[in-house]
Biopython code that builds the backbone (N, CA, C, O; Angstrom):
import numpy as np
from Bio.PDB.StructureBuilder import StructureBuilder

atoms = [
    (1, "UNK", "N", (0.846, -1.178, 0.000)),
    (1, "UNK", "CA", (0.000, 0.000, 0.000)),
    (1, "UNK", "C", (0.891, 1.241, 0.000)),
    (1, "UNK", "O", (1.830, 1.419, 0.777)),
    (2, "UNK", "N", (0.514, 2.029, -0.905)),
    (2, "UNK", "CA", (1.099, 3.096, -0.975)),
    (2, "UNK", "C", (0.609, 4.844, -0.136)),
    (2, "UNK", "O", (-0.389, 5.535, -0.342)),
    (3, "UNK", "N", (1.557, 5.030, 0.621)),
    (3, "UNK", "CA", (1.071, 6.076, 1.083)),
    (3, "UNK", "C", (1.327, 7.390, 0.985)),
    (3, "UNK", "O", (2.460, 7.454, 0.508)),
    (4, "UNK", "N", (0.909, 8.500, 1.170)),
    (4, "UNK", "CA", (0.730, 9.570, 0.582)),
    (4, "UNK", "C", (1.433, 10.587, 2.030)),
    (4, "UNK", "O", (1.370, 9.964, 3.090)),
    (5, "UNK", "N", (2.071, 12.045, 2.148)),
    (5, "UNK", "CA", (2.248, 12.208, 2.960)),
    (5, "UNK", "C", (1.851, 13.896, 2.824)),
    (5, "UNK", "O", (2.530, 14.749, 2.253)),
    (6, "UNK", "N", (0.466, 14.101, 3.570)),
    (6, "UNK", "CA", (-0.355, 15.777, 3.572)),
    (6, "UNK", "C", (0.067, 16.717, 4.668)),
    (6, "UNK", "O", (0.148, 16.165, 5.765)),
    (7, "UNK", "N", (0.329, 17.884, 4.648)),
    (7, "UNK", "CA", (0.789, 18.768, 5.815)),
    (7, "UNK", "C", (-0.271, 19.945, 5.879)),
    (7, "UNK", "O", (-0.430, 20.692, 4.914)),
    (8, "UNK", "N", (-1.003, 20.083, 7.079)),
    (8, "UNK", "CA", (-1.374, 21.155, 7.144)),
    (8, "UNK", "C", (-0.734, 22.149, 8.265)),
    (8, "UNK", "O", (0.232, 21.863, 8.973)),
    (9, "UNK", "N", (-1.428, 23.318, 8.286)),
    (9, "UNK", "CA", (-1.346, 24.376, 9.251)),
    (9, "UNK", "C", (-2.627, 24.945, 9.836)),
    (9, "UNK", "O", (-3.283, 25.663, 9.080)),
    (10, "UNK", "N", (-2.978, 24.784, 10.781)),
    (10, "UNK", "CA", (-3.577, 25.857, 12.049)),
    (10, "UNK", "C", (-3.087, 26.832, 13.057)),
    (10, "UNK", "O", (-1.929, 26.975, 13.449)),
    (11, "UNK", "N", (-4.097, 27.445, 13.394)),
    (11, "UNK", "CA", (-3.462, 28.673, 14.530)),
    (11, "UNK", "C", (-4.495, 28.593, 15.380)),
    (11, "UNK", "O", (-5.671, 28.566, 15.015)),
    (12, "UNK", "N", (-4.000, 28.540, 16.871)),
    (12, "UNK", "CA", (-4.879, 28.079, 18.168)),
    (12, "UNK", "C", (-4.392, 30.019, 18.372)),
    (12, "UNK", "O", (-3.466, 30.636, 17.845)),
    (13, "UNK", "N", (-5.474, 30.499, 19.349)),
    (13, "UNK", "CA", (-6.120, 31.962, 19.642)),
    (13, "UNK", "C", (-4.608, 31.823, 20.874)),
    (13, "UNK", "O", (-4.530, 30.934, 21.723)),
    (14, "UNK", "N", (-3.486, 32.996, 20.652)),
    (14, "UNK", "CA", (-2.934, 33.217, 20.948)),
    (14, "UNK", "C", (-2.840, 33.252, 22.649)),
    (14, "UNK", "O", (-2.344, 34.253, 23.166)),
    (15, "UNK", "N", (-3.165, 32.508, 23.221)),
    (15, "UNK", "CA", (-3.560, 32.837, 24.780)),
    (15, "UNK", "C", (-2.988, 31.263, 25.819)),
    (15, "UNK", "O", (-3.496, 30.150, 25.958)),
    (16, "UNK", "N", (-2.013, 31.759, 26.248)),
    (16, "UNK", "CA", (-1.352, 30.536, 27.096)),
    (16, "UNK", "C", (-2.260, 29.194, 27.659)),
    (16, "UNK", "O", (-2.136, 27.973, 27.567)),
    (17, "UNK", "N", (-3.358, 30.236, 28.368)),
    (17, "UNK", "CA", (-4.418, 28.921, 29.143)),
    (17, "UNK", "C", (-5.131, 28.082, 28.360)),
    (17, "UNK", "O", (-5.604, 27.002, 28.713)),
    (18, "UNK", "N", (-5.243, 28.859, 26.716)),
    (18, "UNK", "CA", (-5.980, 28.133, 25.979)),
    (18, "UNK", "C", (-5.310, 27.021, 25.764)),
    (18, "UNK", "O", (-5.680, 25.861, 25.944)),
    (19, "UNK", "N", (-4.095, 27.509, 25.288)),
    (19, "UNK", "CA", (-2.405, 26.771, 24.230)),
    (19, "UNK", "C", (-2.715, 25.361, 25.352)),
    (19, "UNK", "O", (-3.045, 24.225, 25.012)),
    (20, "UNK", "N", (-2.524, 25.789, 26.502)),
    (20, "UNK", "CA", (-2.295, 24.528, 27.777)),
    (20, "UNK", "C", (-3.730, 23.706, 27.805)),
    (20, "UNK", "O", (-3.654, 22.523, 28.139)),
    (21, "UNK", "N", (-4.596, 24.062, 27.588)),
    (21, "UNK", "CA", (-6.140, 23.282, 27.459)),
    (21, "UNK", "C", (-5.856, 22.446, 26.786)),
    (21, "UNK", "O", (-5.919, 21.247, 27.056)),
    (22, "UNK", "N", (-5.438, 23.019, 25.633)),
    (22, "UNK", "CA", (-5.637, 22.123, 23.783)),
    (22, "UNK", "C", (-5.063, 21.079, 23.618)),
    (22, "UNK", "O", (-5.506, 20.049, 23.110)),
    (23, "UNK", "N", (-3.579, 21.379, 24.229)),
    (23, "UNK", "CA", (-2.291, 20.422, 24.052)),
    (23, "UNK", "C", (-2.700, 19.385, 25.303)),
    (23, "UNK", "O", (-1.856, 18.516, 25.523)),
    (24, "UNK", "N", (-4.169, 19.371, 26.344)),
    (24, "UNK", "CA", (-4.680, 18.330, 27.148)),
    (24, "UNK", "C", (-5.117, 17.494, 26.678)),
    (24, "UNK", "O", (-4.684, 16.342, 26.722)),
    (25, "UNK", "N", (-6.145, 17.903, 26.077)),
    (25, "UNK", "CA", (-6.934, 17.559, 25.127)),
    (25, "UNK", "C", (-5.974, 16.299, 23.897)),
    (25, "UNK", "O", (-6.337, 15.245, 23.375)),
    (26, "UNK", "N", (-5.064, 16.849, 23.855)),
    (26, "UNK", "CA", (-4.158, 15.892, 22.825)),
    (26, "UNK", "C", (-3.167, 15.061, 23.019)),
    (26, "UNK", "O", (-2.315, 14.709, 22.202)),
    (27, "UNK", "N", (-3.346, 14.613, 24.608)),
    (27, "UNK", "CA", (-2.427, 13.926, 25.119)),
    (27, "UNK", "C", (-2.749, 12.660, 24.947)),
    (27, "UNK", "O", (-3.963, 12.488, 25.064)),
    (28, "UNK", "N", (-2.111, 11.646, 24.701)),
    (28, "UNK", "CA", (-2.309, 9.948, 24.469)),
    (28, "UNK", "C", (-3.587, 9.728, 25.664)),
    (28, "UNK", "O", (-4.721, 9.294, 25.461)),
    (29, "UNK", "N", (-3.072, 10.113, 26.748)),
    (29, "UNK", "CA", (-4.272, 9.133, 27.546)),
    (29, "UNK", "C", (-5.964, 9.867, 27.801)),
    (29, "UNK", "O", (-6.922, 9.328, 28.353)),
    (30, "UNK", "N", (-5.879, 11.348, 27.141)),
    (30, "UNK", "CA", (-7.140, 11.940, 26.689)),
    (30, "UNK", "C", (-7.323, 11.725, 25.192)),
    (30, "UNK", "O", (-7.712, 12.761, 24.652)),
    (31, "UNK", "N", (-7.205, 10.963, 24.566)),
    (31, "UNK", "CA", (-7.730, 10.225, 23.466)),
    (31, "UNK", "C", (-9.007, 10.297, 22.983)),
    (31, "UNK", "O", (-8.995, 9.086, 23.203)),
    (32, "UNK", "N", (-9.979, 10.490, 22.591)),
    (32, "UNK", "CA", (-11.155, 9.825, 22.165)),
    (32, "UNK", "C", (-11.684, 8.965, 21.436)),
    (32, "UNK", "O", (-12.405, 9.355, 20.518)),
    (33, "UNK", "N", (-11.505, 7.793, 21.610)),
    (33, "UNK", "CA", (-11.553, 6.370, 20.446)),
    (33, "UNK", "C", (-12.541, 7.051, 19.336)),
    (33, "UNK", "O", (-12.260, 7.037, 18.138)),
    (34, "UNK", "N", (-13.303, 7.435, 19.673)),
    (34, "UNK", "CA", (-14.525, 7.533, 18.629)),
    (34, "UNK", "C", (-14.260, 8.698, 17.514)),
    (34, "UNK", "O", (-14.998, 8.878, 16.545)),
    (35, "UNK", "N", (-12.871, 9.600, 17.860)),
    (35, "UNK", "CA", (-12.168, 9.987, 17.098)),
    (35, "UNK", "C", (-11.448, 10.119, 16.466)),
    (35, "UNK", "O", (-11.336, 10.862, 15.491)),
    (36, "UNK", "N", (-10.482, 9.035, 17.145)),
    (36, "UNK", "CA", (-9.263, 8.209, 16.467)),
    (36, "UNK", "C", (-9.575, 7.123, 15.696)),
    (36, "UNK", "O", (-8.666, 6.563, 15.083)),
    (37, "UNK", "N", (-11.066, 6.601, 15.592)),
    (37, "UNK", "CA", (-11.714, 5.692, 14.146)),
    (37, "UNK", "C", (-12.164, 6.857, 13.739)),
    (37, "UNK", "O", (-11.455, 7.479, 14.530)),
    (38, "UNK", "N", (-12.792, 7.777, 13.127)),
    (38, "UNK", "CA", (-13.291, 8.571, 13.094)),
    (38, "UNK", "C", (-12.295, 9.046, 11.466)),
    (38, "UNK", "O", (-12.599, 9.115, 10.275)),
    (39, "UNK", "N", (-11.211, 9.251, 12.149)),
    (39, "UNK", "CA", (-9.882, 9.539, 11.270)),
    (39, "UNK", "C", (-8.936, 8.233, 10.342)),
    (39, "UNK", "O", (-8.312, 8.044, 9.298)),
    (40, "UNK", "N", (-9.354, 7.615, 11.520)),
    (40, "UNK", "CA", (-8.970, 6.009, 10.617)),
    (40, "UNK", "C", (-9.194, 5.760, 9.555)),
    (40, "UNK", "O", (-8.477, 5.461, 8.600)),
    (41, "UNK", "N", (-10.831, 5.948, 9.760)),
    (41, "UNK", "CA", (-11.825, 5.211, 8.881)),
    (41, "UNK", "C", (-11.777, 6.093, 7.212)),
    (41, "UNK", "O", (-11.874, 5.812, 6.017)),
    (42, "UNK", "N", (-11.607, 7.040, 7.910)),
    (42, "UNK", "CA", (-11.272, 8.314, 6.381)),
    (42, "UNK", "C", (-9.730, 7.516, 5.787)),
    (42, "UNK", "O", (-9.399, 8.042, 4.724)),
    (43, "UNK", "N", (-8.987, 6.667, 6.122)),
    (43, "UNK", "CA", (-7.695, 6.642, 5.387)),
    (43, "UNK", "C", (-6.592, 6.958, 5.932)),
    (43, "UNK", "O", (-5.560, 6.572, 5.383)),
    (44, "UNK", "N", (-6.524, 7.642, 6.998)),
    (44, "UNK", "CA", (-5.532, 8.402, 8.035)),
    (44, "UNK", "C", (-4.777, 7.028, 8.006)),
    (44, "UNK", "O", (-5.500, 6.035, 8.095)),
    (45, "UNK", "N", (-3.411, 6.828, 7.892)),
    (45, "UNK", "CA", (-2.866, 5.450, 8.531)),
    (45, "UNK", "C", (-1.899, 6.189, 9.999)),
    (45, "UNK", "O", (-1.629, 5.551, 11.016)),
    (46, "UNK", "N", (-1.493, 7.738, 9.725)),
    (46, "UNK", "CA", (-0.841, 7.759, 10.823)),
    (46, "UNK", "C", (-0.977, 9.415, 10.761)),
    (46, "UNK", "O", (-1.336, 10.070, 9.783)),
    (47, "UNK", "N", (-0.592, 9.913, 12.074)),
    (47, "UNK", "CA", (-1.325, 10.976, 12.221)),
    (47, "UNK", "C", (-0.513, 12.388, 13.308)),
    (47, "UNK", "O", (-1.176, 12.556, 14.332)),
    (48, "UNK", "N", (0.294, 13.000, 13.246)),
    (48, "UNK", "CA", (1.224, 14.328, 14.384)),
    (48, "UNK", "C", (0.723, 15.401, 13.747)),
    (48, "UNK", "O", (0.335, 15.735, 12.627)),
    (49, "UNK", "N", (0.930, 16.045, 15.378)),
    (49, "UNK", "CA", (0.387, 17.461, 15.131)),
    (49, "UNK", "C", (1.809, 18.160, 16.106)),
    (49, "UNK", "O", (2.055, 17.811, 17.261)),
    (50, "UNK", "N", (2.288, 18.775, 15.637)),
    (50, "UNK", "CA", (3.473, 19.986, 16.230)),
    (50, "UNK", "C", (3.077, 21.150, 16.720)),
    (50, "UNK", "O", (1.957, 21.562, 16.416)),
    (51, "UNK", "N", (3.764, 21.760, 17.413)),
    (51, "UNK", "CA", (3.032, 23.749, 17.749)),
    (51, "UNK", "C", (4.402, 24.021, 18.276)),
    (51, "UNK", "O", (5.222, 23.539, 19.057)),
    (52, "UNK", "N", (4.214, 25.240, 17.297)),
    (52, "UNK", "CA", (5.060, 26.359, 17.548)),
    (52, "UNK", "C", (4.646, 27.402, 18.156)),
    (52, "UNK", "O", (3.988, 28.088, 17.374)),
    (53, "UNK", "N", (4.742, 28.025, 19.571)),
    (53, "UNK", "CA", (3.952, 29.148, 19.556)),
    (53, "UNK", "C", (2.525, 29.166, 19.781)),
    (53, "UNK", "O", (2.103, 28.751, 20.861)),
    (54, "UNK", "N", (1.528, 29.701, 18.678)),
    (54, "UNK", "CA", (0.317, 29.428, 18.771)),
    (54, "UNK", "C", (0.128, 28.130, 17.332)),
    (54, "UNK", "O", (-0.606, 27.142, 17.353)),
    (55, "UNK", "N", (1.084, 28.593, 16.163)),
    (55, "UNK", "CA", (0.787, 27.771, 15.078)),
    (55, "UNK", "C", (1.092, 26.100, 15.192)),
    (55, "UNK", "O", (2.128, 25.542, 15.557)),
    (56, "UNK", "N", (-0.229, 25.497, 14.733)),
    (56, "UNK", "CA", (-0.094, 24.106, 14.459)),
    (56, "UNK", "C", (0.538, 23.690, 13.205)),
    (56, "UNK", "O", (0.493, 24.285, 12.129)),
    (57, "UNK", "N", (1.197, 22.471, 13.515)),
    (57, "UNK", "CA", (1.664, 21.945, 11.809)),
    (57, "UNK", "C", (1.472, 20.392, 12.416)),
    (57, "UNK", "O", (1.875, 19.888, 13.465)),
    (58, "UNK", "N", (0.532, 19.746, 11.091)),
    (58, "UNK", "CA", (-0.190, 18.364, 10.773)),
    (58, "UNK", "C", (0.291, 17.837, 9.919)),
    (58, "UNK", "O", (0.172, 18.362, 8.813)),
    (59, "UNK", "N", (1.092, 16.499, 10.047)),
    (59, "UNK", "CA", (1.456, 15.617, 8.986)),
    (59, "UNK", "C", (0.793, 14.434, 9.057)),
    (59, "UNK", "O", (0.666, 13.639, 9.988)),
    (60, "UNK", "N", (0.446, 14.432, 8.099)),
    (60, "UNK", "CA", (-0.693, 13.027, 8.216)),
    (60, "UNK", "C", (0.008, 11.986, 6.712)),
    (60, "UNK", "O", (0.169, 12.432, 5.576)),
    (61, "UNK", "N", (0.264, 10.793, 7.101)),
    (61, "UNK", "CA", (-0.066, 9.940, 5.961)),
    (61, "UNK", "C", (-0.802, 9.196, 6.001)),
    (61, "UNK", "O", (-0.895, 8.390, 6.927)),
    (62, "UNK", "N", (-1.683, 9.246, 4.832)),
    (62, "UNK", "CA", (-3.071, 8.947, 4.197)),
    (62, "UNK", "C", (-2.673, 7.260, 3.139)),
    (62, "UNK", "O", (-1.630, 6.674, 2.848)),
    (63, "UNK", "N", (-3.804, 7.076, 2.923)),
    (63, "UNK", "CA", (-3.663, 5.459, 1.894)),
    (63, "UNK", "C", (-4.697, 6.071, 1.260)),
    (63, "UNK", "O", (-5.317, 7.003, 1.772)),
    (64, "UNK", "N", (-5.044, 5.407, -0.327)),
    (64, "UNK", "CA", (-5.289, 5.638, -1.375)),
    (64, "UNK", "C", (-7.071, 6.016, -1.574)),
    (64, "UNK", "O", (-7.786, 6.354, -2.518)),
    (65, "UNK", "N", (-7.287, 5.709, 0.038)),
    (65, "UNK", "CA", (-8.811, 6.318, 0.131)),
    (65, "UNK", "C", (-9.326, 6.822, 0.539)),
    (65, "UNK", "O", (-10.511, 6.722, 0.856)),
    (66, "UNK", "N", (-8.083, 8.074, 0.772)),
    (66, "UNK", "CA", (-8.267, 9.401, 1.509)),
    (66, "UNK", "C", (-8.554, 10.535, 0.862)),
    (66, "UNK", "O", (-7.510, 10.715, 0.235)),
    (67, "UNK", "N", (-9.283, 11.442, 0.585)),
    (67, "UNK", "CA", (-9.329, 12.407, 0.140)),
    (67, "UNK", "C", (-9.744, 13.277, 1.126)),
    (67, "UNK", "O", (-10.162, 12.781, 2.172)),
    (68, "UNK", "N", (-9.707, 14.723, 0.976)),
    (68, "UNK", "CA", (-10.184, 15.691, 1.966)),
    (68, "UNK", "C", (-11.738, 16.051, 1.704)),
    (68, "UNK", "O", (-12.484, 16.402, 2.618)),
    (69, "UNK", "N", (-12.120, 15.935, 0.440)),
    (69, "UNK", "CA", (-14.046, 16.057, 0.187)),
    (69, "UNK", "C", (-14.412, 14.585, 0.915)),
    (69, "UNK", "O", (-15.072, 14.791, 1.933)),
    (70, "UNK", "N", (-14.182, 13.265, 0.689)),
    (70, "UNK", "CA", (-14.328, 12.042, 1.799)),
    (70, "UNK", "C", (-14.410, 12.556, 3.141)),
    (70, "UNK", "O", (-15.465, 12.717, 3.754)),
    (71, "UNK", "N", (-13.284, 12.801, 3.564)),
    (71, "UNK", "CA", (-12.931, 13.225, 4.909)),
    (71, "UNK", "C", (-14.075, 14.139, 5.824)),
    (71, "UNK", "O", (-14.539, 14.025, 6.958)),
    (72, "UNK", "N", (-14.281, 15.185, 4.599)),
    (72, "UNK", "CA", (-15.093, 16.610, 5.190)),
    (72, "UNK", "C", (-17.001, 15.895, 4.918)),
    (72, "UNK", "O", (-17.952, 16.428, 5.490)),
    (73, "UNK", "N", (-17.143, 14.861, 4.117)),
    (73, "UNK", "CA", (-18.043, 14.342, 4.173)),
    (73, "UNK", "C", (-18.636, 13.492, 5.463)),
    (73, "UNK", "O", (-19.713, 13.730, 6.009)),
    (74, "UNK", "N", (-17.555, 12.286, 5.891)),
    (74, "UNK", "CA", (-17.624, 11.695, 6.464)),
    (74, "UNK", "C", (-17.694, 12.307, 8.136)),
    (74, "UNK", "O", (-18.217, 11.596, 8.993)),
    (75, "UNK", "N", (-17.212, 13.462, 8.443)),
    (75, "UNK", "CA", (-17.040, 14.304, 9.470)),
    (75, "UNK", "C", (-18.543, 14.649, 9.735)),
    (75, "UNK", "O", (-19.182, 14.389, 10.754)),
    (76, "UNK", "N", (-19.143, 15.544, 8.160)),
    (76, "UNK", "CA", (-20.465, 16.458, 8.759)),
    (76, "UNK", "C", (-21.847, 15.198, 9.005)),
    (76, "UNK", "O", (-22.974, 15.412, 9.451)),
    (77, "UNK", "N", (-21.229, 13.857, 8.517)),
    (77, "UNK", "CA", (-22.172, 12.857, 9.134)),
    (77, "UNK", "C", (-22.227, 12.375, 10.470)),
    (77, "UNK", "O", (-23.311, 12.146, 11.005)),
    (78, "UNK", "N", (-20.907, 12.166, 11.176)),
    (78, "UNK", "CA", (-20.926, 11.833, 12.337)),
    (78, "UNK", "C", (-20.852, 13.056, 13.559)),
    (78, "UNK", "O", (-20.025, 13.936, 13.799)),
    (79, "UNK", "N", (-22.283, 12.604, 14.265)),
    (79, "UNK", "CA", (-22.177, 14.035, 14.975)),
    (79, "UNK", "C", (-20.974, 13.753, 16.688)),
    (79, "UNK", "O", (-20.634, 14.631, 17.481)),
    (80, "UNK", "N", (-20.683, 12.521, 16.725)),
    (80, "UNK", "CA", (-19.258, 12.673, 17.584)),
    (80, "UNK", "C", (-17.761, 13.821, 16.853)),
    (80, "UNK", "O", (-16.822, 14.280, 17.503)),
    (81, "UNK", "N", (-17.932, 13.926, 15.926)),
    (81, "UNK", "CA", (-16.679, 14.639, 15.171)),
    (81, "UNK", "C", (-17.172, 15.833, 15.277)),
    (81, "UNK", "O", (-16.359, 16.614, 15.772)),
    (82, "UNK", "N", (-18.497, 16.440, 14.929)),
    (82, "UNK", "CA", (-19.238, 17.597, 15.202)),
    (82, "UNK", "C", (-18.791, 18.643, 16.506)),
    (82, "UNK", "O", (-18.316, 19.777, 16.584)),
    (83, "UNK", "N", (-19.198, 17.655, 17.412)),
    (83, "UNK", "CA", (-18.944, 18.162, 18.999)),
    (83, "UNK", "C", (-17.701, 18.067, 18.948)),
    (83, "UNK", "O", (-17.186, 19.106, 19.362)),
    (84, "UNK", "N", (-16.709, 17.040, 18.524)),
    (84, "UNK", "CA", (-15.482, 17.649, 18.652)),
    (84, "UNK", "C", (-14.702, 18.747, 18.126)),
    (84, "UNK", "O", (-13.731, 19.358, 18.572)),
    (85, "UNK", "N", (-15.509, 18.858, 16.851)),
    (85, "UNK", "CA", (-14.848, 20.592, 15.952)),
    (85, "UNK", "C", (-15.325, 21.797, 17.019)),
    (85, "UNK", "O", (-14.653, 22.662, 17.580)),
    (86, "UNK", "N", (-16.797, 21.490, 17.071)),
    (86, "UNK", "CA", (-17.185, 22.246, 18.113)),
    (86, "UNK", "C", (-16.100, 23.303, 19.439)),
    (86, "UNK", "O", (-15.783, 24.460, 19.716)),
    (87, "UNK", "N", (-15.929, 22.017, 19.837)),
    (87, "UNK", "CA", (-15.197, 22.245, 20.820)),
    (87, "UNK", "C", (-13.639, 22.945, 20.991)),
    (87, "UNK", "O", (-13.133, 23.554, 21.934)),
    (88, "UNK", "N", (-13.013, 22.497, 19.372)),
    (88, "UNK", "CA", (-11.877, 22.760, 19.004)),
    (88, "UNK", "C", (-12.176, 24.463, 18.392)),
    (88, "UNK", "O", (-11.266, 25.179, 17.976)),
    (89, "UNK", "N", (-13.405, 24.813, 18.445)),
    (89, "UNK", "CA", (-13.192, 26.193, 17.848)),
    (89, "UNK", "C", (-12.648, 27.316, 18.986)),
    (89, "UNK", "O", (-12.056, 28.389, 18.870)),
    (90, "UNK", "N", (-13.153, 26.517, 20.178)),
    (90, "UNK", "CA", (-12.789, 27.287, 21.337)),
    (90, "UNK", "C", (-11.306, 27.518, 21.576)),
    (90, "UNK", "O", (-10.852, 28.216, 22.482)),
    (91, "UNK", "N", (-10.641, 26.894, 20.718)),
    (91, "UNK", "CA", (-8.888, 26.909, 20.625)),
    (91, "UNK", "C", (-8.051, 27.366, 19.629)),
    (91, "UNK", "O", (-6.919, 27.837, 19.738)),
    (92, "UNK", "N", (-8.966, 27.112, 18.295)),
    (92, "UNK", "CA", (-8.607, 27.150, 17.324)),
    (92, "UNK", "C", (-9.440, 28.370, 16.725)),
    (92, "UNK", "O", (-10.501, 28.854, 17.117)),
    (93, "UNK", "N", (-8.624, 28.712, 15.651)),
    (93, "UNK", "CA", (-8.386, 30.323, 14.430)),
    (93, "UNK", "C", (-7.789, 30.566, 13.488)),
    (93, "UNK", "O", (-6.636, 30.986, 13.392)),
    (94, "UNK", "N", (-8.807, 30.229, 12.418)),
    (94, "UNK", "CA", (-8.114, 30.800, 11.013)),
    (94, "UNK", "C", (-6.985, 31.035, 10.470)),
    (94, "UNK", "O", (-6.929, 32.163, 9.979)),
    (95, "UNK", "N", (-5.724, 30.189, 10.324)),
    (95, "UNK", "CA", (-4.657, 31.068, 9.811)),
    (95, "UNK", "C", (-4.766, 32.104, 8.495)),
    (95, "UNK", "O", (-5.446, 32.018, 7.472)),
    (96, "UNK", "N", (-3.905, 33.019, 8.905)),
    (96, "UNK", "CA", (-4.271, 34.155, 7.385)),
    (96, "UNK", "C", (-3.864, 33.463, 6.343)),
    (96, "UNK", "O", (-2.859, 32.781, 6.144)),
    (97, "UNK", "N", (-5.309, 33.886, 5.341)),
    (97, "UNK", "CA", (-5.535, 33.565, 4.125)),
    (97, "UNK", "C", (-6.817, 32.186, 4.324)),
    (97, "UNK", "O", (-7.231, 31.638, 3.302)),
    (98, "UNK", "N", (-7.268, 31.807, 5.517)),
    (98, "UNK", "CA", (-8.175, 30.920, 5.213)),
    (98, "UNK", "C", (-9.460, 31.601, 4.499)),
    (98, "UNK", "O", (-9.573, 32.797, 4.232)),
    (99, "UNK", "N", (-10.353, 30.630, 4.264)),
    (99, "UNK", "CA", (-12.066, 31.274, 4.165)),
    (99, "UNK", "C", (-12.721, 30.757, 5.193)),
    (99, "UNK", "O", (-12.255, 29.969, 6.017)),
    (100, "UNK", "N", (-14.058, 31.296, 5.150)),
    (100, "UNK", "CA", (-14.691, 31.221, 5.981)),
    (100, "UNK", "C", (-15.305, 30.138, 6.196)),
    (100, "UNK", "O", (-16.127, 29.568, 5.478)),
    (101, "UNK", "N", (-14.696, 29.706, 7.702)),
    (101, "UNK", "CA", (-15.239, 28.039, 8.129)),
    (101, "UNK", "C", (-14.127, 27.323, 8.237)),
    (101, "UNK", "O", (-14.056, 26.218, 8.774)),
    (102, "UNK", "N", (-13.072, 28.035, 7.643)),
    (102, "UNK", "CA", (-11.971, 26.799, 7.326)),
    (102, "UNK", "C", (-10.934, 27.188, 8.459)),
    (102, "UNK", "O", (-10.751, 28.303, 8.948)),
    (103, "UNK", "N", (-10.350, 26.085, 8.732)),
    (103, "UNK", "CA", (-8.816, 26.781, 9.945)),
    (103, "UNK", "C", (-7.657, 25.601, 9.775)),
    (103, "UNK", "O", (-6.602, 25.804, 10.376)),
    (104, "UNK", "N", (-7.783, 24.391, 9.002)),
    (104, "UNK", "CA", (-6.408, 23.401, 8.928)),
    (104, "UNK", "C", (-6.563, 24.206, 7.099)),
    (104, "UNK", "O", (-7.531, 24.513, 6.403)),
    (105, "UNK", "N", (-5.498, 24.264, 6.966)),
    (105, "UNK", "CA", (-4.915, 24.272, 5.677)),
    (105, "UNK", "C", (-3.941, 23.621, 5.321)),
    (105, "UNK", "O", (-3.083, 23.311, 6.148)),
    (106, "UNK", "N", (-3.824, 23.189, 3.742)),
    (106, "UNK", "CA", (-3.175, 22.319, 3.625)),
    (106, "UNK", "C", (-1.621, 23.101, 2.819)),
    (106, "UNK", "O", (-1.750, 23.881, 1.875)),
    (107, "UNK", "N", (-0.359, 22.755, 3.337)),
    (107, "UNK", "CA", (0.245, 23.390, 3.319)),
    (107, "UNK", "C", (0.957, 22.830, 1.552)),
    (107, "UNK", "O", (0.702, 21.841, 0.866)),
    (108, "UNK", "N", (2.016, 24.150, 1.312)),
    (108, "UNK", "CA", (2.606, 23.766, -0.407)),
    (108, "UNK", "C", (4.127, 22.973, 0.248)),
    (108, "UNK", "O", (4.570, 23.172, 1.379)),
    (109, "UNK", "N", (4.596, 22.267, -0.557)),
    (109, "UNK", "CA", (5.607, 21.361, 0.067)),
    (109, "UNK", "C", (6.586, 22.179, -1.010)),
    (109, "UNK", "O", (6.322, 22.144, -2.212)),
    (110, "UNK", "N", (7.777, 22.947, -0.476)),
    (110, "UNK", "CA", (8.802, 23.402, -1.220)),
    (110, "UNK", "C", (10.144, 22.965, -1.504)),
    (110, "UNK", "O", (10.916, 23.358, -2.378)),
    (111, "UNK", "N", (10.312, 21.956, -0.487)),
    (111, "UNK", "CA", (11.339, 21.331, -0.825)),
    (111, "UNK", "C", (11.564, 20.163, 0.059)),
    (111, "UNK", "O", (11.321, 20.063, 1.261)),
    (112, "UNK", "N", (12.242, 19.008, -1.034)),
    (112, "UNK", "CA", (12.409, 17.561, -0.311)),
    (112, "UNK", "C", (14.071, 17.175, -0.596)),
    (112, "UNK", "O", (14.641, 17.039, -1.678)),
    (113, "UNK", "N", (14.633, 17.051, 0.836)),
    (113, "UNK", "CA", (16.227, 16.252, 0.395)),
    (113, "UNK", "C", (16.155, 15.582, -0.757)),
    (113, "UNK", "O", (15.045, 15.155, -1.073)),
    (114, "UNK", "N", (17.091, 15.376, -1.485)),
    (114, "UNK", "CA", (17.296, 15.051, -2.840)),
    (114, "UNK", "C", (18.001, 13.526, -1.961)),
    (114, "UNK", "O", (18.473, 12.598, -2.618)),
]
sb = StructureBuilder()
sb.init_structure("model")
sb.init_model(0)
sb.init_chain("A")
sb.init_seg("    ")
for serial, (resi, resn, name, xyz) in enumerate(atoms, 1):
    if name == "N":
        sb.init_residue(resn, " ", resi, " ")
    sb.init_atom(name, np.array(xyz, "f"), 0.0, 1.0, " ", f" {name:<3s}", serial, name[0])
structure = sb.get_structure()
């Protein structure tokens, strides 16, 4: 199986107590199974999130039956993923240049070791 490797970027609302909430929230043993199939099930085979600061950076590799219209489909059906965006808005903010609604972007890849 061949896998694919996507990077995005987010920006969590500049504010320490939030930064310290979020990064709880994303610790191995606060998990939410029903979110971690959730992401599975879209194709995700493996899944990090980094922060700098306030900015997030997401590397995800995906298998061949991942797409992001799948993904954003499969999300506005399950209302466990719902409550969890929900919840993530309280942390999360638009990096400049998103539109409206949107806050992971998917980043341009400029260069790979040769």
């Amino acid at each position: 199986m061949q896998l694919k490797r996507i990077c995005y970027a987010c920006d969590l609302i500049d504010d320490p107590e939030l930064i310290a909430e979020y990064k709880k929230y994303h610790l191995a043993e606060n998990a939410r199974p029903e979110i971690t199939k959730s992401i599975k099930d879209a194709g995700v085979a493996s899944m990090e999130i980094y922060l700098l600061g306030n900015r997030l950076f997401m590397i995800m590799e995906v298998d061949e039956t991942f797409t992001p219209e799948r993904k954003q489909l499969m999300d506005i059906a399950n209302p466990d993923v719902q409550k969890w965006e929900q919840l993530m808005w309280k942390f999360q903010q638009a990096p400049p240049g998103a539109k409206q609604g949107e806050k992971w972007l998917k980043m341009e890849q400029i260069y790979s070791l040769p």
